[in-house]
N, C-alpha and C positions, 0 to 999 in steps of 0.2 A: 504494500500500500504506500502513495506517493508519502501520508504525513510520515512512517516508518524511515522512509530515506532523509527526509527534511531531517528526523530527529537524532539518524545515523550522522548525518554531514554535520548539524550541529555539536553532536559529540568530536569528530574527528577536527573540528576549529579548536573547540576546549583544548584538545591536547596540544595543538600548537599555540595557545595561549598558557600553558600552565611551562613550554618549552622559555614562551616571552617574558614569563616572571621571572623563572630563573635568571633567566639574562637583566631580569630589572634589578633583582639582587645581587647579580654582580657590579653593575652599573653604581648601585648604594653603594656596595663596597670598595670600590676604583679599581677593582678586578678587570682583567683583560676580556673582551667581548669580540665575539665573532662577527661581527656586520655582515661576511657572506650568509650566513644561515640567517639573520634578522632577512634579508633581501630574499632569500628562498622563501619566506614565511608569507611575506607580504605579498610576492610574483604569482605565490600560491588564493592566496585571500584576492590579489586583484583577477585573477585567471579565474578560478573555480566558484568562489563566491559570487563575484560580481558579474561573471558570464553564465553563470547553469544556476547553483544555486539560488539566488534571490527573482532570478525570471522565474524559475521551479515556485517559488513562493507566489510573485506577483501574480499566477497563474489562477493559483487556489484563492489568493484575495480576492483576485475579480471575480470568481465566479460565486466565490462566500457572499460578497456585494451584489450580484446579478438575482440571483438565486432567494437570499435571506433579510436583505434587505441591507441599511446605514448599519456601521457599527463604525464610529470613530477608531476604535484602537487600532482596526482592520484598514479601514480607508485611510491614514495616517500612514504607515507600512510602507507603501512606495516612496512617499518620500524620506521617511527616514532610513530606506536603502540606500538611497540617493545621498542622504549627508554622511549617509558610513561610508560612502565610497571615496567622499570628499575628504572624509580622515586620513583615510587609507594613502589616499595621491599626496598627501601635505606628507603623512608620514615617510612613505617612497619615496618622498623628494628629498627630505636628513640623511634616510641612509643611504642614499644614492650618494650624495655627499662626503660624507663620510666614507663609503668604500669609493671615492675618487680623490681620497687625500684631501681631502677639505681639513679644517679646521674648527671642528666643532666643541664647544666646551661641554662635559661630560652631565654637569649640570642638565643643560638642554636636552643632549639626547635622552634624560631621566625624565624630565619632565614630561619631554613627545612620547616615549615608549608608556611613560604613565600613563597617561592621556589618550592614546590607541587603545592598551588593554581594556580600560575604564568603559570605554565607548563601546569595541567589541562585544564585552563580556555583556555590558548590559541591555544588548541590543538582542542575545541569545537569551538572555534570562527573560525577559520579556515576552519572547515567543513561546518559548520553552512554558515557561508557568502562566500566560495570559491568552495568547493567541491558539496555540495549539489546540489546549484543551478544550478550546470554545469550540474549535472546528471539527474537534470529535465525538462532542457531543451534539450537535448540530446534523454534519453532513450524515447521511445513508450512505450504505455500500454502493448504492447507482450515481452519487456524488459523486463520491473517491473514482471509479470507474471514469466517469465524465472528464474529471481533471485529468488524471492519467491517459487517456485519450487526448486531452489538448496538448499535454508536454510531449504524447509521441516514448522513442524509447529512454530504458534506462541510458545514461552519460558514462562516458567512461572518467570514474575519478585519475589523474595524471600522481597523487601520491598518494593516496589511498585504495588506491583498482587493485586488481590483478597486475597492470602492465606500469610499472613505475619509470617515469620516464626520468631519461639522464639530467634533467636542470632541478632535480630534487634528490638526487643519490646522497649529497652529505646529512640533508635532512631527514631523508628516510633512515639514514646511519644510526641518527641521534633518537629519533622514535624508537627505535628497536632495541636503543640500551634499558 
C-alpha cells in the first residue's frame, strides 16, 4: 500500500538524519566532519525526496482534497514541501562551499546543519503522527488502489533499493556500520 512506502521512505530519511546528528555533534565538539557524506545526504534528500517522494505525497493530498473535502493540514503540505526544498538548496549551497574550500566558520555550519535537521525532522513528525493517520482512517482500500494507480509503478530507491548506485557507496558504507 502507497501510505506503507511513504512511511518506509520516511523511516529511511530518519536514519540519514540521526547519521546528520552525529555529525552535528561532532561539529559541537570541533571534531573533524566529512562534508563528502553531508553532500551525499543532501544529493540524496534533493534526488529522492524532492523528485519521487513528496510528488508520491502530493499525489495522495490531492486526491484526500478531491475526494474528502478542505483539510488545512493536508492543503498546507505542498507548500510546505516547497519550503523544505528551499532549506534543502540554502543548505546545498554551505556544503557545496565548504567541500570547495571555502571558508566557512564552524559556528555557521552548526547553526545551518541545526536548522536543516530541525526542519527535516519536523516536517516527518508531522506527517508521521498528523497526516498519515488521518488518511488511514479516512481512505478505503478502492482509495489507496486509486492513488497507486495515479503514481503508476513502484520507484527505484538509488540508496535504499536493491540497486545502490555509485554516488552513495561511502554513504551506504556508513549505514551499514
Amino acid at each position: 500500500m502507497l501510505s506503507d512506502i511513504v512511511s518506509r521512505e520516511h523511516s529511511y530519511m530518519v536514519r540519514l538524519l540521526v547519521i546528520l546528528d552525529d555529525i552535528l555533534h561532532n561539529l559541537k565538539s570541533e571534531e573533524p566532519v566529512d562534508y563528502k557524506v553531508v553532500a551525499e545526504i543532501i544529493h540524496y534528500l534533493q534526488r529522492h525526496s524532492e523528485q519521487t517522494h513528496h510528488p508520491k505525497e502530493d499525489i495522495i493530498y490531492h486526491y484526500y482534497l478531491e475526494h474528502y473535502g478542505e483539510s488545512e493540514k493536508i492543503a498546507n503540505l505542498a507548500l510546505a514541501h516547497s519550503e523544505l526544498a528551499q532549506v534543502t538548496r540554502e543548505f546545498s549551497d554551505l556544503v557545496e562551499m565548504v567541500n570547495n574550500d571555502a571558508v566557512v566558520p564552524n559556528d555557521v555550519c552548526y547553526q545551518a546543519l541545526a536548522h536543516f535537521i530541525h526542519q527535516q525532522k519536523k516536517h516527518l513528525d508531522f506527517e508521521e503522527r498528523e497526516i498519515l493517520p488521518q488518511l488511514k482512517k479516512m481512505f478505503t482500500a478502492q482509495d489507496w488502489q486509486q492513488v497507486e494507480k495515479l503514481w503508476g509503478e513502484e520507484d527505484k530507491d538509488p540508496l535504499f533499493g536493491s540497486d545502490i548506485e555509485n554516488d552513495y557507496a561511502k554513504l551506504q558504507a556508513l549505514i551499514s556500520q
